[in-house]
N, C-alpha and C positions, 0 to 999 in steps of 0.2 A: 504493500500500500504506500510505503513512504515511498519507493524507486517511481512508483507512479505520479506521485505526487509533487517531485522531484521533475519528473522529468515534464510535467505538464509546467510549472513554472521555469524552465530552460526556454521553453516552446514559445510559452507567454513572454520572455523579457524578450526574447527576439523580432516576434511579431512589436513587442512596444519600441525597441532601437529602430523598428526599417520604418514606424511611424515618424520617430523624430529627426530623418533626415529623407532627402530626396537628393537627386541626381542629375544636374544639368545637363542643359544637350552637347556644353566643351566634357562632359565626363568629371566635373567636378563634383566633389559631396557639399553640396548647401545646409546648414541646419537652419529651425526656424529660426533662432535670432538672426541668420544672417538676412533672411527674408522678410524681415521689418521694412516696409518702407519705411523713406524720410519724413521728420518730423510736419515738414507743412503735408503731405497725403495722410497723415494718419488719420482716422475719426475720432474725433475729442472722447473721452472716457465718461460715461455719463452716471450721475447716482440715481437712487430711488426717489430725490428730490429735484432733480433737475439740475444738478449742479455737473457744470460741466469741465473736467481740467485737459491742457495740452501744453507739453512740455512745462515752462513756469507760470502760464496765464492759468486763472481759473475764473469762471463766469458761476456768477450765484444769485438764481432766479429772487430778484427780490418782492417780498409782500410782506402785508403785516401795514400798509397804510391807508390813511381815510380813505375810505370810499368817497363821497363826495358824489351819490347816483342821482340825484336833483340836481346838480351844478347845471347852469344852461350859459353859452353864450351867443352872442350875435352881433352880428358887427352891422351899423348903420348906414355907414358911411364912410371908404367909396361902396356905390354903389356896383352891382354887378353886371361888365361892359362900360363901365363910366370910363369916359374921358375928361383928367381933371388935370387944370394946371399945372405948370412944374414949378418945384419952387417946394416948400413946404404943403404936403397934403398930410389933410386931419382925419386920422382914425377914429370911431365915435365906436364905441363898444356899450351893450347893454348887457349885465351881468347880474345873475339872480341866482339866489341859495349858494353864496360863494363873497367869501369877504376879501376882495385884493389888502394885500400887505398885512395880513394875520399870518404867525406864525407855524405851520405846519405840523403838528405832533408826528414827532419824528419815525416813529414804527420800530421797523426792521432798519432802517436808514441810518444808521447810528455812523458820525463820523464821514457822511455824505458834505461833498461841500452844499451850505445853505445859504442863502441870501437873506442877507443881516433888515432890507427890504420887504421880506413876508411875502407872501402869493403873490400870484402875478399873473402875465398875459405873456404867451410865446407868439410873437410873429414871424413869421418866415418869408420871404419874399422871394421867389424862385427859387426855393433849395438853400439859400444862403445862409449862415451863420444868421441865428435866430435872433429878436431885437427886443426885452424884456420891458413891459410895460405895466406899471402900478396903476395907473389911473384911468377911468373909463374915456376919457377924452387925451390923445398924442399927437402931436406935430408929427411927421418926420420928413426928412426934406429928403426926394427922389428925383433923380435926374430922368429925364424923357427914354420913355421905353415902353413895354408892354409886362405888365405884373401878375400872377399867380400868387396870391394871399393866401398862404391856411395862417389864422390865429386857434391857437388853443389856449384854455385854464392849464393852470403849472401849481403844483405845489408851491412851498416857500424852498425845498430842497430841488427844483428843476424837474419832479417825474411829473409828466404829461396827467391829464385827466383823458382815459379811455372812453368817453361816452358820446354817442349819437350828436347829445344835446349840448357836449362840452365844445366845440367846434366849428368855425367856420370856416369856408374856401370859395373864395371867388376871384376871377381879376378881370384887371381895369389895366387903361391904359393912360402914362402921364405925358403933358406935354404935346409934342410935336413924333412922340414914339409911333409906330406901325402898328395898328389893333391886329390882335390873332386871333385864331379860334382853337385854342387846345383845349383837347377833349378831355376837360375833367370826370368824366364817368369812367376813364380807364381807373384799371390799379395803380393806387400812389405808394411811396415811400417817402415821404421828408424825414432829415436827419434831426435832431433837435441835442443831447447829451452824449458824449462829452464835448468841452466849450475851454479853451482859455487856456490858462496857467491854475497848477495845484500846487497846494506849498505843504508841507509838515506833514502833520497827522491826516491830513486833508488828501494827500495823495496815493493814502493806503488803499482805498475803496473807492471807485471809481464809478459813476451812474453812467449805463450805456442808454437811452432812449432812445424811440425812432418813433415816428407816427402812418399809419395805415388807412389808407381810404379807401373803398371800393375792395376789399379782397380780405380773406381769412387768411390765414396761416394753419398749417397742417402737417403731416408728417408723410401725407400721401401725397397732398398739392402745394401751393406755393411758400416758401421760405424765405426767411433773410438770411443772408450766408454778410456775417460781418469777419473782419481780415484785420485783425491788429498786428502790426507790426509785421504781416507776414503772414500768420498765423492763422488759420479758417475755422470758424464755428458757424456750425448751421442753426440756425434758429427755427424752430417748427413752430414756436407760439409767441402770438405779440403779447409780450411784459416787459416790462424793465430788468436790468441786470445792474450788477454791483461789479465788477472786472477789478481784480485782484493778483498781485503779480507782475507789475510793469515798473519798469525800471525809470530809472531818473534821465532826467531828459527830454527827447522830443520823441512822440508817439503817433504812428499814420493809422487811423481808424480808417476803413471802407463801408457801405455797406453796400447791398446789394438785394434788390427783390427779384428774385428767380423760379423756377418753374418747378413741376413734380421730375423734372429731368435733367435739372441746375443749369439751364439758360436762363439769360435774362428775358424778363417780363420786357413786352414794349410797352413803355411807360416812359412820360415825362419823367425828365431831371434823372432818370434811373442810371449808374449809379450815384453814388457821392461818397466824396475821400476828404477828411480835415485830419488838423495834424492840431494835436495838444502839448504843454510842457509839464511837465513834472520835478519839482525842485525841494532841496532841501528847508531843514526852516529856516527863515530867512536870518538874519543877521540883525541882533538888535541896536 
């Protein structure tokens, strides 16, 4: 019984050795480490919670903040198709169940940079680096062109308000610019966090944001596939993340809204790439 038994684990560790290696078509022995692809092909390691790491980044699905499902905004003025002088145009916002410049109870946020200003207004104007807005009435001066406004409600920490009601998108055109017709009923992506320079404790934990018009997110259908530094993470679900793991210095975020097949969506503005700094604390 033992020589049986013997000889059936002889049998077994062999069949397990011709599992852990293969044989190339030069006749070389491969094992699986050597079969690792590189780091940027790998697929990020994902938990029971959605937390995802690759190489030293790691993304961590953040929650745990106000809801805020009554917030409503709406922008008055420009109107939608308007043509309005260049020069200073005035943004007129109407905002309800939502207090601008209150302080945000922080959540899960903790160590998120906040704006010492309280809530706010994210505007975006073509995809651009967003334009923070406390008060229901803003100047801002626009040089002549043709504009794609989404404004959304912001926390005081910069994450988006996800709701139907929280958002507006329209554009206008200023000046002496060329009126267009982009079809905003396609799928959007605007970029909104991360933004700027981070300094100290401040650049431990990083808020990634994006906002979503016209399309879901899914693990069958379309994604955000964001690229820091290099680095690819597929996003199946619009939340916010926390990005954890980035070095001092200067950072090239991408994002990119794509297909159940990782092409790009055709969609305005799609992609978008900003770069952020990350620095010591500063010097007193």
């Amino acid at each position: 019984m033992k020589q049986l038994f013997l000889t059936f684990s002889i049998i077994f560790s062999l069949i397990l050795a011709s599992c852990e290696t293969k044989t190339s078509s030069e006749g070389n022995i491969e094992t699986k480490a050597d079969s690792i692809p590189p780091d940027h092909t790998q697929v990020a390691k994902q938990d029971t919670q959605g937390i995802m790491s690759k190489g030293s980044l790691t993304l961590i699905p953040l929650a745990g903040s106000p809801e805020f499902s009554d917030a409503a905004l709406e922008l008055n003025s420009p109107e939608e198709n308007a043509k309005v002088k260049s020069g200073d145009v005035t943004f007129s916002y109407e905002v309800k169940n939502y207090q601008l410049k209150n302080q945000t109870p922080t959540g899960s946020c903790n160590q998120c940079n906040n704006s010492k200003d309280g809530q706010h207004i994210h505007l975006i104007l073509n995809n651009e680096p967003y334009i923070a807005i406390y008060e229901p009435t803003h100047k801002q001066n626009l040089k002549d062109g043709h504009y794609v406004a989404l404004s959304f409600l912001s926390r005081s920490y910069h994450e988006s308000i996800k709701s139907f009601q929280a958002f507006d998108l329209r554009q206008f055109t200023v000046g002496k610019g060329e009126p267009k017709k982009i079809d905003l009923k396609k799928p959007l992506l605007f970029y909104s966090r991360p933004k700027g320079e981070y300094t100290g404790e401040f650049s431990k934990r990083i808020l990634l944001d994006f906002y979503l018009i016209n399309t879901e997110l899914s693990t069958e259908g379309n994604k955000v596939r964001a690229t820091i530094n290099g680095t690819e993470f597929i996003l199946p679900k619009w939340q916010p993340y926390i990005i954890e793991g980035l070095p001092m210095g200067e950072t090239t975020i991408k994002i990119e809204l794509i297909d159940a097949e990782g092409k790009l969506v055709d969609s305005p503005f799609n992609s978008v790439e900003r770069k952020i700094t990350l620095k010591q604390e500063a010097a007193s």
